[in-house]
N, C-alpha and C positions, 0 to 999 in steps of 0.2 A: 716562050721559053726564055729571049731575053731579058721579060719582065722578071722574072724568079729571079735571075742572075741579079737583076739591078737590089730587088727586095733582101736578098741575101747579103749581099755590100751594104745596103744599108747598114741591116742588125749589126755587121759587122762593126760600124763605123760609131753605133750608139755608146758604146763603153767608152769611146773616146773624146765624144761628144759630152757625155754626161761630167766626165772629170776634168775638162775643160775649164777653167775660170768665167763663163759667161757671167753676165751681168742678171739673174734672178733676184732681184730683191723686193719684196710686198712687206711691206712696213704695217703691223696689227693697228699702229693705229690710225691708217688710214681708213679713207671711207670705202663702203665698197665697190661703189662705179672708180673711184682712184685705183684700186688693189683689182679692178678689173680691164683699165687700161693701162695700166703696167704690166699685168700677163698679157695681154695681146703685145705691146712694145716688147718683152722680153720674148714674148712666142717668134715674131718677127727677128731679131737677132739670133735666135735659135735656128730659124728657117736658111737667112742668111749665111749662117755658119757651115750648115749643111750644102747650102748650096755650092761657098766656094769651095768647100773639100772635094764634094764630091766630081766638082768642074774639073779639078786641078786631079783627079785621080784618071775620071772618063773621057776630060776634054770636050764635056758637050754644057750646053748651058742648060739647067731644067728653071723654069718656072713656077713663080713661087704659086700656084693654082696645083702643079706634079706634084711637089712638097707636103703640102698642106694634105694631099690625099695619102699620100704615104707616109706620114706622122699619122691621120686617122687609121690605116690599115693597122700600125702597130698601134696607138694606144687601143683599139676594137679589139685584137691578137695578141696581146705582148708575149704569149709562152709560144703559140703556134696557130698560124693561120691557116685555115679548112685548107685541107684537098681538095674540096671542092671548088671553092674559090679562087684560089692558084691555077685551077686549069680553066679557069676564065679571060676572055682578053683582057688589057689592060683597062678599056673605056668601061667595058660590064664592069668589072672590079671599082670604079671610079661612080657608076652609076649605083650600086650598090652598099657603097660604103655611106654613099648621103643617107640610108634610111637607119633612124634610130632605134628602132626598136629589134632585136637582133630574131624574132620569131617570124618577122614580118620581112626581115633581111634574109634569111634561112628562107623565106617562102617562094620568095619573087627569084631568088637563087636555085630553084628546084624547078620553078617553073620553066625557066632560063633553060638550063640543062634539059628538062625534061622536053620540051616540044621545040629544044634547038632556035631557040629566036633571035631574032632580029637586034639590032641594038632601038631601032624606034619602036620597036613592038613591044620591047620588057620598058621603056619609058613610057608607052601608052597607056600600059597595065599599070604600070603605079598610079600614074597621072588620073586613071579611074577608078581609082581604089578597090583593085581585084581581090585586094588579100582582107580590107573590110568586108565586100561582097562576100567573101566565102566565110569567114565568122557568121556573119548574119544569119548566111544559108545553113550555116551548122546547127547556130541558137535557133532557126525556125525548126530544123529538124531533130532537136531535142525536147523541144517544146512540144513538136508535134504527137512524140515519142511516150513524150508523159504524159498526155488526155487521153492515148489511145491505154495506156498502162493502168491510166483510174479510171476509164469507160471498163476497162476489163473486169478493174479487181469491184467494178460497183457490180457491175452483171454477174460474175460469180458471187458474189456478198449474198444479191438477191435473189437467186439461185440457191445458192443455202439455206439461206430463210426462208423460201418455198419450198425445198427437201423437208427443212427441220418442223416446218409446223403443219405440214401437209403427212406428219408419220406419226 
């Protein structure tokens, strides 16, 4: 529940944040590994920013590791972040945010909820690629779906063509 509070302060703090004077600048005609260490240098002053407001509001210090996970929670969420996810602990939410793919994020988050697990049990299931395993076993089982579908329609085919020329 404290975690909500803190995510909620944040959003709060992003209006304030954004109209800030930071130092954002990528110059077009730089190259792009230049125009890509200037966004991390400027992501870090960003971080930075964040950090000391939010120190000088809560009086605790977070890390730039907390940070960096709660910029990805909103840029993943910027309108609203799952229900689902919210009633997650904080570290689940922290494990979960590392996966890019938001079906495969959405998967392992169902899983999570679903048989109550562990925090090393939902990082062992990633770590052995559960949510591949079950594509797989899906595409076997549509696969398997469709021989038994054209064994059908050949059996009836030849079926009919034994009705039809046998009358």
């Amino acid at each position: 529940m404290e975690d909500n509070k803190l995510l909620e302060e944040i959003e709060n703090l992003l209006p304030e944040i954004i109209k800030s004077d930071l130092p954002f600048i990528i110059n077009n005609s730089d190259s792009w590994w230049d125009s890509i260490k200037k966004e991390y240098q400027n992501n870090k002053v960003l971080l930075e920013f964040i950090r000391d407001k939010m120190s000088k509001k809560y009086k605790e210090t977070y890390e730039e590791e907390e940070l960096i996970n709660m910029q990805k929670l909103y840029l993943l969420y910027p309108n609203k972040i799952p229900d689902e996810l919210l009633s997650c602990p904080w570290d689940i939410i922290k494990i979960i945010l590392n996966i890019f793919n938001n079906e495969k994020r959405m998967f392992y988050l169902k899983i999570y909820q679903k048989y109550n697990l562990k925090k090393d049990e939902l990082e062992k299931y990633i770590l052995h690629d559960l949510y591949e395993k079950y594509l797989y076993s899906l595409r076997m089982i549509n696969d398997y779906n469709k021989i038994i579908k054209e064994d059908i329609i050949k059996e009836l085919f030849t079926l009919e063509k034994y009705i039809y020329e046998n009358n």
